[in-house]
C-alpha positions in Angstrom: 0.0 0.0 0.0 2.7 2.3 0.8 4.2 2.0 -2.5 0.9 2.3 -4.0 0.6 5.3 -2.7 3.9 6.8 -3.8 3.3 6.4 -7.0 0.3 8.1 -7.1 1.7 11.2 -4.8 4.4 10.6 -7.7 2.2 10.8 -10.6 0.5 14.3 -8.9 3.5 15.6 -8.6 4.5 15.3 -12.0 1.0 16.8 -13.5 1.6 19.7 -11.3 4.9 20.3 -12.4 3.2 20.4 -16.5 5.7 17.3 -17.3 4.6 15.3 -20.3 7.2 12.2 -19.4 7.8 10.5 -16.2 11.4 11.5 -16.5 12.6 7.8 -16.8 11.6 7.0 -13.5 11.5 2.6 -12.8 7.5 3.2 -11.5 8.0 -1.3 -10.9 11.3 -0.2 -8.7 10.6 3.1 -8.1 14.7 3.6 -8.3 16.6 6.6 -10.4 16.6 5.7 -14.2 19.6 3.6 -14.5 20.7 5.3 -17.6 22.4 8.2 -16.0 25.9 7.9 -15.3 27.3 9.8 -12.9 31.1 10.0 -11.7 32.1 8.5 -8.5 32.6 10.3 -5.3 34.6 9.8 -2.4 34.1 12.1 0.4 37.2 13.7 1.3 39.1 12.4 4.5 40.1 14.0 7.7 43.8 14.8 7.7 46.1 15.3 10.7 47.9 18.5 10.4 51.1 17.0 11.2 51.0 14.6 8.5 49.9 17.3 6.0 49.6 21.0 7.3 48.4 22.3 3.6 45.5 22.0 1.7 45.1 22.5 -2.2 42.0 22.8 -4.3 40.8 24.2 -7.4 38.3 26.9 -7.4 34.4 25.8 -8.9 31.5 27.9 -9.6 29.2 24.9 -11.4 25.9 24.4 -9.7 24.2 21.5 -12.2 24.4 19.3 -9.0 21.9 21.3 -7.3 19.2 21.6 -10.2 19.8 18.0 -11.0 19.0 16.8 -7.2 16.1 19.1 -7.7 14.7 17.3 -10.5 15.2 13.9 -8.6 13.2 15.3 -5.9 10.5 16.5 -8.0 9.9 13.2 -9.3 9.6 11.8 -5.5 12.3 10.0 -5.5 16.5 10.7 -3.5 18.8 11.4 -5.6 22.1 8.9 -6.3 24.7 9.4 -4.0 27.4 10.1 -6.9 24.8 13.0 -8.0 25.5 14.9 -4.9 28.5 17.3 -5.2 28.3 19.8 -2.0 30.3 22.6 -3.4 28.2 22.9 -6.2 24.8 22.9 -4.1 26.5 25.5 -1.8 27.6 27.4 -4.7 24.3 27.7 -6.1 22.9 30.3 -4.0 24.0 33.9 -3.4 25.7 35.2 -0.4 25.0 38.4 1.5 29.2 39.0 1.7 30.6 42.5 1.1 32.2 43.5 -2.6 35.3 44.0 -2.8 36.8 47.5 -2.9 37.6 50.2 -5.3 40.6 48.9 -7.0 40.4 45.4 -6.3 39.2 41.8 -8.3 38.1 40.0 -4.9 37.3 40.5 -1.3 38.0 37.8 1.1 35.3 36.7 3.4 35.7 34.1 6.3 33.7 32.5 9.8 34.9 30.5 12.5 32.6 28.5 14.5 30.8 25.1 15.4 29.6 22.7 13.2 26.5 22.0 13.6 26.5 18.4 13.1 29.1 17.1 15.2 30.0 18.1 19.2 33.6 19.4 19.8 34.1 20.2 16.0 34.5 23.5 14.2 32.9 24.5 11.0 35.2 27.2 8.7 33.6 29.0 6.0 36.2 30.5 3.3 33.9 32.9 0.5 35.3 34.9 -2.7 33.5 37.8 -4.2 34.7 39.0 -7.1 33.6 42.6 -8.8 30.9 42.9 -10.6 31.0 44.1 -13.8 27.4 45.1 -15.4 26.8 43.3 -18.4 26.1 45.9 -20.5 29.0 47.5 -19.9 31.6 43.9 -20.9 33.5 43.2 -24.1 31.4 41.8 -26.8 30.4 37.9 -27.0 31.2 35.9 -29.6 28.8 32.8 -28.6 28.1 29.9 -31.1 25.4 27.7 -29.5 25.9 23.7 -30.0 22.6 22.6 -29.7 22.1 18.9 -29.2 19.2 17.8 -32.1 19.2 13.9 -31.8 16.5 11.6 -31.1 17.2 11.3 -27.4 16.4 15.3 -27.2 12.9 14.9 -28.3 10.6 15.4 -24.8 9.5 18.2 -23.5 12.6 18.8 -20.2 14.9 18.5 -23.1 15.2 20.3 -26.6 11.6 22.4 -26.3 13.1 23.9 -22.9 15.8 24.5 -24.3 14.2 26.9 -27.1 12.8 28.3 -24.1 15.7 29.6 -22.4 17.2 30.7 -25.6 14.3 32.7 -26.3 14.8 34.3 -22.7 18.9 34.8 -23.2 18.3 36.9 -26.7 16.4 39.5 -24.9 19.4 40.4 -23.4 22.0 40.4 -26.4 23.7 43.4 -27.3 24.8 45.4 -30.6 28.5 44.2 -30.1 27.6 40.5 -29.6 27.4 37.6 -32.2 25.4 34.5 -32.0 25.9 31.5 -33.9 24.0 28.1 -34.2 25.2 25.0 -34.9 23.4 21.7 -34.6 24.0 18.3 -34.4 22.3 14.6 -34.7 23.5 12.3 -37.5 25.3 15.2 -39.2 25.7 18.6 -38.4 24.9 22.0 -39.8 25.3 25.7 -39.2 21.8 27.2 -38.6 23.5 30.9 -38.0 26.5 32.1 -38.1 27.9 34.9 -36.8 24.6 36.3 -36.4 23.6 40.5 -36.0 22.4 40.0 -32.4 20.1 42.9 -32.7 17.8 40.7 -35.2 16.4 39.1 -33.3 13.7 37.7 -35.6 16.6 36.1 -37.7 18.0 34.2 -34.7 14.1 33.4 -33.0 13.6 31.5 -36.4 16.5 29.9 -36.1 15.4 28.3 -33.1 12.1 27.7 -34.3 13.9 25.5 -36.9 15.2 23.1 -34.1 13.9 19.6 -34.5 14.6 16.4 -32.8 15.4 13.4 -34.3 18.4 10.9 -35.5 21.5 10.0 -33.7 23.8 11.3 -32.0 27.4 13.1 -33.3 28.7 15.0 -30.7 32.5 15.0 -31.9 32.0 16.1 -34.9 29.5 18.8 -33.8 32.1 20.5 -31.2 34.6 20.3 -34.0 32.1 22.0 -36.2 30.8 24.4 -33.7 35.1 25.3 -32.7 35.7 26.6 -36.4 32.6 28.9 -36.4 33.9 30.4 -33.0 37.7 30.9 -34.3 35.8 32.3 -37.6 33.9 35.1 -35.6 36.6 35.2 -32.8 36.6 38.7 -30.9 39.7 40.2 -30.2 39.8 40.8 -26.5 36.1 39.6 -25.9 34.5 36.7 -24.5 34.6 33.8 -27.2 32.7 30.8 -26.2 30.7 27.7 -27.3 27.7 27.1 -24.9 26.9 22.8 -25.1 23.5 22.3 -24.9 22.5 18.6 -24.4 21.5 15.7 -22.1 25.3 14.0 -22.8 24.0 11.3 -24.6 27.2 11.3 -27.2 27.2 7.7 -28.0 31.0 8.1 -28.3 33.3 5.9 -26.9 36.1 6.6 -24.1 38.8 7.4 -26.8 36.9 10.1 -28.2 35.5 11.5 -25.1 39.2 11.6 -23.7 39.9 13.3 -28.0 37.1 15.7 -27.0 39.2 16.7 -23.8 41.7 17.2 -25.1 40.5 19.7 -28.1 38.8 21.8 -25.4 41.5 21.9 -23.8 44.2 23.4 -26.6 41.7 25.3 -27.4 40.4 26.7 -24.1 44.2 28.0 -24.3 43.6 30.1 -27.6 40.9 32.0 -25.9 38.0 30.0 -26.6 36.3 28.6 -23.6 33.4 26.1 -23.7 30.2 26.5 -21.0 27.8 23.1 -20.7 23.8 23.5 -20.3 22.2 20.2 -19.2 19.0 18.9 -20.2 16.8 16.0 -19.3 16.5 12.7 -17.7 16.8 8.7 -18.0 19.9 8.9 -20.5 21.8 12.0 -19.1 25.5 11.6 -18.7 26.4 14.1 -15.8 30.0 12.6 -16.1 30.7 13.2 -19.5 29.4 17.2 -19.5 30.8 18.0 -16.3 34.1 16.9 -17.4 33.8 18.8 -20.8 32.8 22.1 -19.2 36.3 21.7 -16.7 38.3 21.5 -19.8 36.6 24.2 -21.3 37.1 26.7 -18.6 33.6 26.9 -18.5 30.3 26.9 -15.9 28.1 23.5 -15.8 24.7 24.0 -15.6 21.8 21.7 -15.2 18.2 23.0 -16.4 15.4 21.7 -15.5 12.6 24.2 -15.5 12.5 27.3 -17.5 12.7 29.5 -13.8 16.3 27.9 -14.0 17.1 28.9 -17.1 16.2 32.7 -16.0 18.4 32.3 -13.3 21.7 31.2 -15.6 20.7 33.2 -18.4 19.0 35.9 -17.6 19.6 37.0 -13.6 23.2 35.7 -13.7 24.0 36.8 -17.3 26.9 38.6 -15.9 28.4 35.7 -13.8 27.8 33.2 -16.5 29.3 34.5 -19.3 32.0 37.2 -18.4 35.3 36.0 -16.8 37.2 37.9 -14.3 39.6 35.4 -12.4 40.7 32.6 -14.4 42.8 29.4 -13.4 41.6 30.3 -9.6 43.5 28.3 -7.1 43.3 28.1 -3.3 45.5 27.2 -1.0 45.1 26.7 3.3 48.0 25.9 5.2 46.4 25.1 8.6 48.5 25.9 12.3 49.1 22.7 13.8 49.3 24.7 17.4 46.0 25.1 16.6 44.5 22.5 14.6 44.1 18.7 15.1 42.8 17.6 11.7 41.1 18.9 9.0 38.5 17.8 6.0 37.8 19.5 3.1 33.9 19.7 2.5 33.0 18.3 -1.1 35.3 19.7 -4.2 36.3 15.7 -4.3 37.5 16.1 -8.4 39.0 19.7 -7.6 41.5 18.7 -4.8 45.1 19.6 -6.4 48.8 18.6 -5.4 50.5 20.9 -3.4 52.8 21.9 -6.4 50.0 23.0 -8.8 49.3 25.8 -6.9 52.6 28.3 -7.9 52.4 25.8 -11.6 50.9 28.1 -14.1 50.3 25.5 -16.6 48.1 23.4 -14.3 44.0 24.7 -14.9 42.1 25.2 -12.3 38.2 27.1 -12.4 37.9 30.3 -13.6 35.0 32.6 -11.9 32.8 35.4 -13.7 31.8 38.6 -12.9 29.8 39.2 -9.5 30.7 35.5 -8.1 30.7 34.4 -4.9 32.6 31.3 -4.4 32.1 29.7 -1.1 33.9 26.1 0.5 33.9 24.6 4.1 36.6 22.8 5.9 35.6 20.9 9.1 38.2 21.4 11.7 38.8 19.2 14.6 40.3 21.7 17.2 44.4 20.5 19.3 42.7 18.7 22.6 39.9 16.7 20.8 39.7 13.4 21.7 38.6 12.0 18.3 41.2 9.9 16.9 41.5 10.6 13.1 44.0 7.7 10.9 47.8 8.6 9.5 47.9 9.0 6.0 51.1 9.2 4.9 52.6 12.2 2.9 55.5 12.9 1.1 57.2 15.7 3.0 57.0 19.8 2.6 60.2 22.2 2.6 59.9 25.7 4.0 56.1 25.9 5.6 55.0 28.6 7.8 53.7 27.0 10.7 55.9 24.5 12.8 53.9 24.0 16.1 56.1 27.0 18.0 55.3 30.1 15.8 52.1 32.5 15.2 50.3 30.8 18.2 47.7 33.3 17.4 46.4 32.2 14.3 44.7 29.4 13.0 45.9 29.4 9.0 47.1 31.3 6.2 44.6 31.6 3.0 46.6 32.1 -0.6 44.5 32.4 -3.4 46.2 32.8 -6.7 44.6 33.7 -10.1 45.2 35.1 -13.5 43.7 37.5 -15.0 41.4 36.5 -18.2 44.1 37.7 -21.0 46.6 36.7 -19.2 49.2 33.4 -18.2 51.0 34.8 -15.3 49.4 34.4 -11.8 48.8 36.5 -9.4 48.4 36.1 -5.1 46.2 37.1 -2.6 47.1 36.2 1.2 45.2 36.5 4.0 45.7 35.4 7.7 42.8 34.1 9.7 43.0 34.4 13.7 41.7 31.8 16.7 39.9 35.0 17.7 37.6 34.6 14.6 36.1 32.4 16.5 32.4 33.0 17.6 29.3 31.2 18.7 27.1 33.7 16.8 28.0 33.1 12.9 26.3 35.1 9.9 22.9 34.1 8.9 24.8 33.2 5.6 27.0 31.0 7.3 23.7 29.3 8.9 22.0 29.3 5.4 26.0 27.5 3.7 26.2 25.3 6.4 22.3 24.1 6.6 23.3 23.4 2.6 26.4 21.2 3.5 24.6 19.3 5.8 21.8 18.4 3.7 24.4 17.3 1.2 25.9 14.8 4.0 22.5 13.4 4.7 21.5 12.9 0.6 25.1 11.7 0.1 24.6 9.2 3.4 28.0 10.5 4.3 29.9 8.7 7.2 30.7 12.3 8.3 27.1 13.3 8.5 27.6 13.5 12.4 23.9 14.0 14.3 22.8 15.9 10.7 18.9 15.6 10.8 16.4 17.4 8.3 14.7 19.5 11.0 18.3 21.1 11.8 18.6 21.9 8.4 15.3 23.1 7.9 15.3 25.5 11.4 18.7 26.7 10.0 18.1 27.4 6.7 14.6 28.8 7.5 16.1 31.4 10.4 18.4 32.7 7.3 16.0 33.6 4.7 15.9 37.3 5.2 18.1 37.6 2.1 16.6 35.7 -0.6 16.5 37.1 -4.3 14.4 35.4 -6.4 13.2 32.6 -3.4 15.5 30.1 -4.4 16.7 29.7 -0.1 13.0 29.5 0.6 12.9 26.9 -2.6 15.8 24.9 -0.6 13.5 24.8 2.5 10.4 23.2 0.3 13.5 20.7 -1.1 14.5 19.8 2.8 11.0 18.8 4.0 10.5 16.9 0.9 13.5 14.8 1.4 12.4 14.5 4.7 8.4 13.0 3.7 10.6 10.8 1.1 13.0 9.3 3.4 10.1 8.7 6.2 8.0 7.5 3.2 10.9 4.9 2.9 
């Protein structure tokens, strides 16, 4: 009976919602569709300070993983555990942290305080705005539009809402910018290129044009869609190819890893590549998340046409203007101070400790207006938890050997490069034991109510005491600043995780 039930809750849900398709869902198993693919996750370990002091990772600004867990709960069901990347359902929302200054790319924000989840354990929160650059006032765009045609695109989450959000994004296109359509199924073919952005009849036919049907030829349609872009390249602008597709390829691992690699070289001529996501039941969240990393780009998943205004249209700015490229971060942590430490989520953005001064090593780029936020949890010097050796190889010349700065609990090094350039620069900033406070920010509630419902979907052996009415009270007591509802959206999200797992 209680399954029963489900699925009809299930099958309301969906007519609410306007869907046409059950998104793939197994109604027999009620499981995820099995043909998403999704890259595995391994939740990043505490580490003892004295066996490693320093902490690497790339900057990332994607937020598909939140849109996508979204749509999983929309249908009624939990997401897969491999779905759930924290950094990118933190990074979804906006912060309430100052700007940075006249004359400066980036203010540094930070909070010191408990974690929520587990007794005797502290909770950091590291956050990066950068300045923000109104839109109308950027270089020119030179975008060419690889829009995914096959067969598989065919239902109504996929190609038609796609049309959709283009017909939001032209709204906002500007004399100086240049749009370009290529498409591809079981051959491709240039719908527009190089397009007058100001007729906007031209391109909205273009669109109109958009059919699905036939197979799938992704290679050839990047390779395609790379020489339009070098053909209407921009000196100086912002020259990018915007994937739009549910990763459905049917290309093998060779050409996936060819695809990578042609991003890549070409990512270093100037021409970045930005991934929209589409759809259900076949979607290969690997294979496009991968694609936009190479690409210097954002990865977004879409899955109502309110989410395409939000990456299109109220985040125009952040989306497609670059103002901090290769953006690496860099905490070495006082062992005086500090026990052990564990980097919340970025699993595939952890780098080496020498990539950070290597200037050929890419790391994530951020856009204009950004706020990049990430979490360590900290277990403070006189906690009793035991955390495991993991052995090291060993580090010349730190700053902190147990004896010195007693007063301060790490050093923060951020470099970046600016968009022209291949030269890094660095920011440094020292963060004190007196940070410390049993009264964080509401935004610090609100990021850390996020991580914490990311523990619970993920089932993470690190979720502590986490429970859904914590999150909930947390998140709700911090929705005084809410643009556009989506933190009050997160709380509906919480309780209906909740109903599901009790439902379960």
């Amino acid at each position: 009976m209680k399954k029963l039930l489900s699925i009809i809750a299930l099958a309301f849900a969906l007519t609410l919602v306007g869907c046409s398709t059950p998104y793939g869902l197994d109604y027999e198993s009620g499981l995820p569709p099995t043909g998403e693919t999704y890259a595995e996750i391994t939740d990043n370990p505490f580490i003892r300070t004295i066996d490693r002091s320093v902490s690497t990772f790339s900057a990332d600004v994607d937020t598909a993983s939140y849109s996508n867990i979204r749509r999983f709960l929309n249908q009624g069901i939990l997401p897969e555990r491999d779905a759930v990347r924290i950094e990118e359902m933190v990074n979804y929302f906006t912060y309430d942290i100052d700007a940075p200054q006249a004359g400066e790319i980036i203010n540094v924000h930070s909070e010191y305080s408990d974690a929520p989840w587990q007794s005797g354990h502290k909770l950091l929160m590291l956050g990066l705005k950068t300045e923000d650059i109104q839109f109308d006032e950027s270089v020119g765009m030179n975008l060419v539009f690889l829009i995914d045609v096959s067969g598989s695109m065919f239902s109504s989450d996929k190609l038609p809402l796609l049309k959709q959000a283009l017909y939001l994004l032209i709204e906002n296109l500007r004399p100086i910018d240049r749009i370009s359509i290529v498409t591809y199924a079981g051959s491709t073919k240039v719908l527009l290129e190089g397009g007058d952005s100001t007729d906007k009849d031209e391109i909205i036919q273009a669109l109109d044009r958009l059919q699905a049907s036939g197979s799938t030829a992704g290679a050839s349609g990047i390779n395609l869609a790379y020489k339009v872009a070098k053909e209407n390249f921009i000196e100086g602008g912002n020259n990018r190819i915007i994937l739009a597709s549910d990763g459905d390829f049917n290309v093998g691992e060779s050409s996936v890893g060819g695809l990578k690699a042609l991003i890549s070289e070409e990512r270093d001529h100037g021409i970045f590549l930005s991934v929209l996501g589409f759809g259900t039941g076949n979607y290969r969240d690997d294979i496009m998340e991968s694609l936009a990393d190479h690409g210097n780009g954002v990865y977004y998943y879409i899955d109502s046409l309110k989410e395409a205004e939000k990456v299109l249209v109220h985040e125009l700015g952040g989306t497609m203007i670059t103002v901090m490229k290769d953006v690496k971060l860099q905490v070495e942590f006082n062992p005086a101070s500090v026990k052990a430490y564990r980097l919340i989520g970025y699993e595939n953005r952890v780098l080496d400790y020498e990539d950070y001064e290597d200037d050929t090593k890419d790391a994530g780029d951020i856009g204009s207006g950004h706020v990049v936020i990430a979490f360590y949890e900290i277990i403070p010097v006189g906690s009793p938890t035991e955390v495991l050796t993991i052995e090291f190889d060993p580090i010349e010349d730190l700053k902190y050997d147990s004896t010195n700065y007693l007063d301060e609990l790490l050093t923060l090094s951020i470099r970046y490069k600016e968009p022209t350039e291949n030269t890094s620069q660095e920011i440094q900033k020292v963060i004190l034991n007196e940070a410390y406070t049993t009264t964080p920010s509401k935004e610090f509630q609100f990021g850390s109510a996020v991580v914490e419902f990311g523990l619970l979907l993920r089932e993470s052996k690190y979720k502590g005491t986490s429970s859904f009415d914590a999150i909930i009270e947390r998140a709700t007591n911090a929705l005084e600043f809410d643009p556009h509802e989506y933190r009050s959206e997160f709380v509906r999200l919480v309780e209906m995780a909740k109903n599901i797992s009790t439902a379960d």
